[in-house]
Each structure stands twice: as structure tokens, then as C-alpha cells.
N, C-alpha and C positions, 0 to 999 in steps of 0.2 A: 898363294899356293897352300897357307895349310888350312883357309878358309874352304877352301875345294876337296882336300883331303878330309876333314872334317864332317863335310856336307854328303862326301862321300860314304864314307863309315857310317854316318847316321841312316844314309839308306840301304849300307847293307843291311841293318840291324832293324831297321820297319819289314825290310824284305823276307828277312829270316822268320822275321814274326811274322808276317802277313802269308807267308806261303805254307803253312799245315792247315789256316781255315780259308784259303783257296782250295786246297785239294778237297777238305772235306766238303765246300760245298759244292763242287766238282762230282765228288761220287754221291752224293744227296741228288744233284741233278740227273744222273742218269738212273730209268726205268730200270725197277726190278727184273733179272731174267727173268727167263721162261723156266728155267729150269729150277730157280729156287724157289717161284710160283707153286710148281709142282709139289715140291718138297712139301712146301706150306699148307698145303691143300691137305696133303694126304696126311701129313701126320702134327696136322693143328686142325683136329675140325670143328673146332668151333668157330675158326677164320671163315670159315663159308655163312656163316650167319650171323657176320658184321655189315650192318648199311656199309656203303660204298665209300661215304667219308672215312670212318673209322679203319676199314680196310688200309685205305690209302694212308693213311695217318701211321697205321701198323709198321707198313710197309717201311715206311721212311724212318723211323726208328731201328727198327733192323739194318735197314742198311747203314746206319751211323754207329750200330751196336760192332755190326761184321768189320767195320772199317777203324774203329779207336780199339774191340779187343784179341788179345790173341790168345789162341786156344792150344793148348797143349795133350796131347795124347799118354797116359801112363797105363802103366802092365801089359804093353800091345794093343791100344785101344789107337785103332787108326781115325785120324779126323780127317770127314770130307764135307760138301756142302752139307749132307744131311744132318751131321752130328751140327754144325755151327748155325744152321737156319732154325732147327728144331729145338734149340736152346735159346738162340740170341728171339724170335718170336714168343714163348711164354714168356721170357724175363721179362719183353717191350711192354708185354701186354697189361704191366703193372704201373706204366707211365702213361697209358693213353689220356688226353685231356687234361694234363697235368705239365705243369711247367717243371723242366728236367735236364740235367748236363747227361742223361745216360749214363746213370752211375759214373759219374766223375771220379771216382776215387777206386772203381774198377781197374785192373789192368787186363788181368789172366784169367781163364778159363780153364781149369786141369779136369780131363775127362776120364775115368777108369773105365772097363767095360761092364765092370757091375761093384759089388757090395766091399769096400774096398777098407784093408786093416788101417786104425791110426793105434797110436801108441796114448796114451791117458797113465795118469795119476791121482791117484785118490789119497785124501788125508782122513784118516781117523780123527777121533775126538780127542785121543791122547797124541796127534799131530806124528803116529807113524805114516809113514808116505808108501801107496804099494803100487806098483807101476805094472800096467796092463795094455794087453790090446782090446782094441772092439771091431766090430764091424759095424761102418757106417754109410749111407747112402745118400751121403753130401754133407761137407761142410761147407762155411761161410768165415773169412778173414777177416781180419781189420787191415790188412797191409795189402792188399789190393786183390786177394784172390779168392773165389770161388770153386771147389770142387766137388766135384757130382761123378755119380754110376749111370754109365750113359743106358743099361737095362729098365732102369728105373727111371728115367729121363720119359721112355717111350713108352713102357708101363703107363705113366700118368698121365701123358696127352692123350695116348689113344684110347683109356677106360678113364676119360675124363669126370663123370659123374660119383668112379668112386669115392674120391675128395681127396687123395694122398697124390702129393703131387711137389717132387723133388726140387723140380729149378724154383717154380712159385715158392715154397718156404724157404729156400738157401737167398734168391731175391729177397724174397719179405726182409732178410736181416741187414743188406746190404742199404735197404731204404729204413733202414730204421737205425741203424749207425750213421744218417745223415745229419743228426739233432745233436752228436757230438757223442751220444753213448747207445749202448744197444741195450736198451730196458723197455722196452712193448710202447714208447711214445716216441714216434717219429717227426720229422720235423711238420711241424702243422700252424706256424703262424702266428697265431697272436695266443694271450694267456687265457682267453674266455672259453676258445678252443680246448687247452690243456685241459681246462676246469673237466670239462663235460665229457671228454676223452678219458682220463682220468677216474671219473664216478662210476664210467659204464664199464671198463676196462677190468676196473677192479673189482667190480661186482662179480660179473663173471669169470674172472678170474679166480676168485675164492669159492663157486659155484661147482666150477670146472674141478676144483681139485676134491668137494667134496664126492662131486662125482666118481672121479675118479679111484677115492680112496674102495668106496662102495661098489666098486664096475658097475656105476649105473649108464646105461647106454645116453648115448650123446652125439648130436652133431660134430662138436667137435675131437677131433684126437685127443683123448687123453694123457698123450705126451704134451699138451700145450699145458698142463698142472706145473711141471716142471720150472718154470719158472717166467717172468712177465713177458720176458724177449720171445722164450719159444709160444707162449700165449700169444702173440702178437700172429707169426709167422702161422702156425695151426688154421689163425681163424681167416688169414689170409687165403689161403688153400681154402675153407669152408666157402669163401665168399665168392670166391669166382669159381668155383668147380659145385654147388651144392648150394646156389644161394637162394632155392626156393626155400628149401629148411629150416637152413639157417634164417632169413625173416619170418619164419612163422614161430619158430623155436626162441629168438635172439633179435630183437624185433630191434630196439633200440640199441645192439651193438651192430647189428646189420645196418643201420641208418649210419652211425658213424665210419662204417665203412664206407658207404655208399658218399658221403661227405669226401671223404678221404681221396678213394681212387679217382671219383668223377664218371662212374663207370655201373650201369646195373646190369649183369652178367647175365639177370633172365631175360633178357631181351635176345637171348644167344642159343637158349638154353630153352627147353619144352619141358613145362610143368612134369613133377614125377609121378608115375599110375603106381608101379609098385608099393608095397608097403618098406619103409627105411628098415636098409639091413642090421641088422646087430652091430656095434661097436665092435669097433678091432682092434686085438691089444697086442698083437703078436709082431706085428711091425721092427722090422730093424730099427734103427737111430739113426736121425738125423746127428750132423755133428753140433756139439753145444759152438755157439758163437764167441769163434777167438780175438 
């Protein structure tokens, strides 16, 4: 009898475990609606000029994104398929080709309707502390959350080419807190890697800030001077929104992206006729990575 009782208990406890990755592949197995097809069409166009693999590959990542996170509505900010397809679709699109738990350490989702107050502290040099608000158009956690201005959300997918693009950088920090810290080197594998990510990183990094000091105009945001994690996040935005530029501008940081994602975005993207607009410094703030 308590050989039975035992045998039994042990199967509740395979059962307990074995049944969240039934479910999950359970909803992997069933086709994307029609209606969040829709969604994705209209307000992700760059999905219409993915090969048919990639598409599909998209797809199924969203739907593992829609089903492990949960999204939260703040200030009145209602959530419907729109807000979680047009979110959970840019985030995916920074795992395509790439081996991924779907931000594993993701939970939450908090979506404002737009440019949304945090609360900040700043130290002086004589260590007075003065405590502020700002207005910001996404942060990124370490404790499982992600918040964004869903205005801004739709601003950047649908004026894709501009290159400011809120979930792509509030992502960029979530994959780059995967290495154990959030300092512009995410987890990339072996140390030969490091080396060469490291030389290019930091070259333009110091490039970027000279730039910046000077407002000399640049592919990338000028807020990525700020420091190596938002240097990171910037040129992630540059690369998938703007990466004809950025390879002709940033040739060899463009390649270690291109290492990285597993992913060339001009293949999506139709060469630019225009002449590159002027740098833009007027931009809200992202939130600094907590």
C-alpha cells in the first residue's frame, strides 16, 4: 500500500510538471487567427515582407509571447488583441533565428496610453539626493517587467524607417540582462565573441558620445552616448528599422549585429531615395534600465 501511495504521488507531481508544457504546446499547435493576422499586417508592416518561413517562425513566437505574458493596462490604457499582438510581434522579432525561452525572465507587460510620469533621484557630487519626476516612453525591469506608452508603441511600427522605436529598445535591454547584467554585452557564447563585440562596441561607443557632445548628426540616437546598455538598445533600433545606414555608416558594428540577431532587416526594407534626415535630439526618454 504505501508502495502505491508513493507511485502515486510521484505521478501527481510528473503530472503537475508535465501539464503547463502540454498546454503550451497545445496553443503553439493551433494556427494564428484571422484576426490577429489582421492586426499584424496592418500595424507591423514589415511582416508582409518576410519569406514565408520567417513569417511563420514570427508567428509562433507570438503566440508563446501571448500565452507565458500578461499585460497590464495603467492610466486607462485599455488592452485588446491590438495592444498585445502589436507589442508581443516587434519584441518576437528580436528572436527570430535565434535560440530563445521568450524572454524567460519576462512576466508583465504594463502599457500606459502614452508618455508616462516615473519618479527618479539624482545624486550630486556632494551626494545631495534630489528627487524628481520625468516623463518617459518606456522602461525596462530586472524583476520581470516591461513598461511602455502604447502612442509610442504605434508611432514606431507604423513610421518604421524613422528608427525610434520603443518596444525594440525596452527588448533590446531585456536580451541584454540575459548575460547576468545590463551593460551593452549580451549573452553571445563563447569569449572570442566577447573580444570582437567588445572592440566594435566600444569604439562606437566613444564615437557616438563624441558625436553627441558636438550635435554632430548620426545614425544613431544620441541618447545611446548615455551609457553602454542604452548604446546597446539605440543601435538595436538602428539595425532593424534603418539598417541600410547604419551598414554603410557602421559597417562593422552592423556585421556584429547581424551576427547577433541572425537576421538582415534589408531584406524587408527597400533601399532609402531620400537624403538621411537630421538627428533628432528632442525625443523623450527612454527609462534608464532597472
Amino acid at each position: 500500500m504505501e508502495a502505491l501511495i508513493l507511485s502515486l504521488a510521484a505521478a501527481l507531481v510528473l503530472g503537475a510538471l508535465a501539464l503547463p508544457k502540454w498546454r503550451l504546446r497545445r496553443a503553439l499547435a493551433e494556427p494564428m487567427s484571422a484576426h490577429h493576422l489582421q492586426i499584424l499586417d496592418a500595424n507591423v508592416p514589415v511582416y508582409r515582407h518576410m519569406d514565408g518561413a520567417l513569417q511563420l517562425q514570427l508567428q509562433r513566437l507570438i503566440k508563446q509571447f501571448l500565452y507565458q505574458k500578461k499585460f497590464i493596462g495603467c492610466a486607462g490604457q485599455h488592452i485588446d488583441d491590438e495592444v498585445r499582438v502589436t507589442i508581443a510581434a516587434q519584441a518576437c522579432m528580436l528572436l527570430l533565428n535565434r535560440p530563445s525561452r521568450v524572454y524567460g525572465g519576462l512576466e508583465t507587460v504594463l502599457v500606459y496610453p502614452s508618455a508616462f510620469m516615473a519618479p527618479r533621484k539624482h545624486v550630486d557630487a556632494a551626494g545631495v539626493v534630489t528627487e524628481a519626476r520625468q516623463d518617459l516612453l518606456g522602461e525596462s525591469w530586472g524583476d520581470g517587467r516591461v513598461v511602455l506608452a502604447w502612442d509610442h508603441v504605434l508611432q514606431g511600427t507604423l513610421n518604421w524607417t524613422e528608427g525610434h522605436n520603443v518596444v525594440l529598445h525596452e527588448f533590446a535591454h531585456q536580451l541584454d540582462s540575459e548575460s547576468g547584467s545590463n551593460n551593452g554585452a549580451p549573452w553571445l557564447g563563447d569569449r572570442a565573441s566577447y573580444q570582437r563585440w567588445s572592440e566594435v562596441l566600444s569604439r562606437d561607443f566613444a564615437n557616438l558620445q563624441v558625436d553627441a557632445m558636438y550635435r554632430q548628426q548620426s545614425v544613431l540616437d544620441h541618447y545611446g552616448a548615455s551609457s553602454p546598455a542604452e548604446f546597446f538598445a539605440v543601435a538595436t533600433e538602428a539595425f532593424f528599422a534603418r539598417p541600410y545606414e547604419m551598414a554603410s555608416h557602421h559597417p562593422q558594428l552592423f556585421d556584429q549585429f547581424l551576427r547577433y540577431y541572425r537576421v538582415d532587416p534589408r531584406a524587408w526594407l527597400a533601399p532609402p531615395v531620400a537624403p538621411e534626415p537630421a538627428a533628432y535630439y528632442g525625443q523623450p526618454a527612454y527609462g534608464q534600465w532597472q
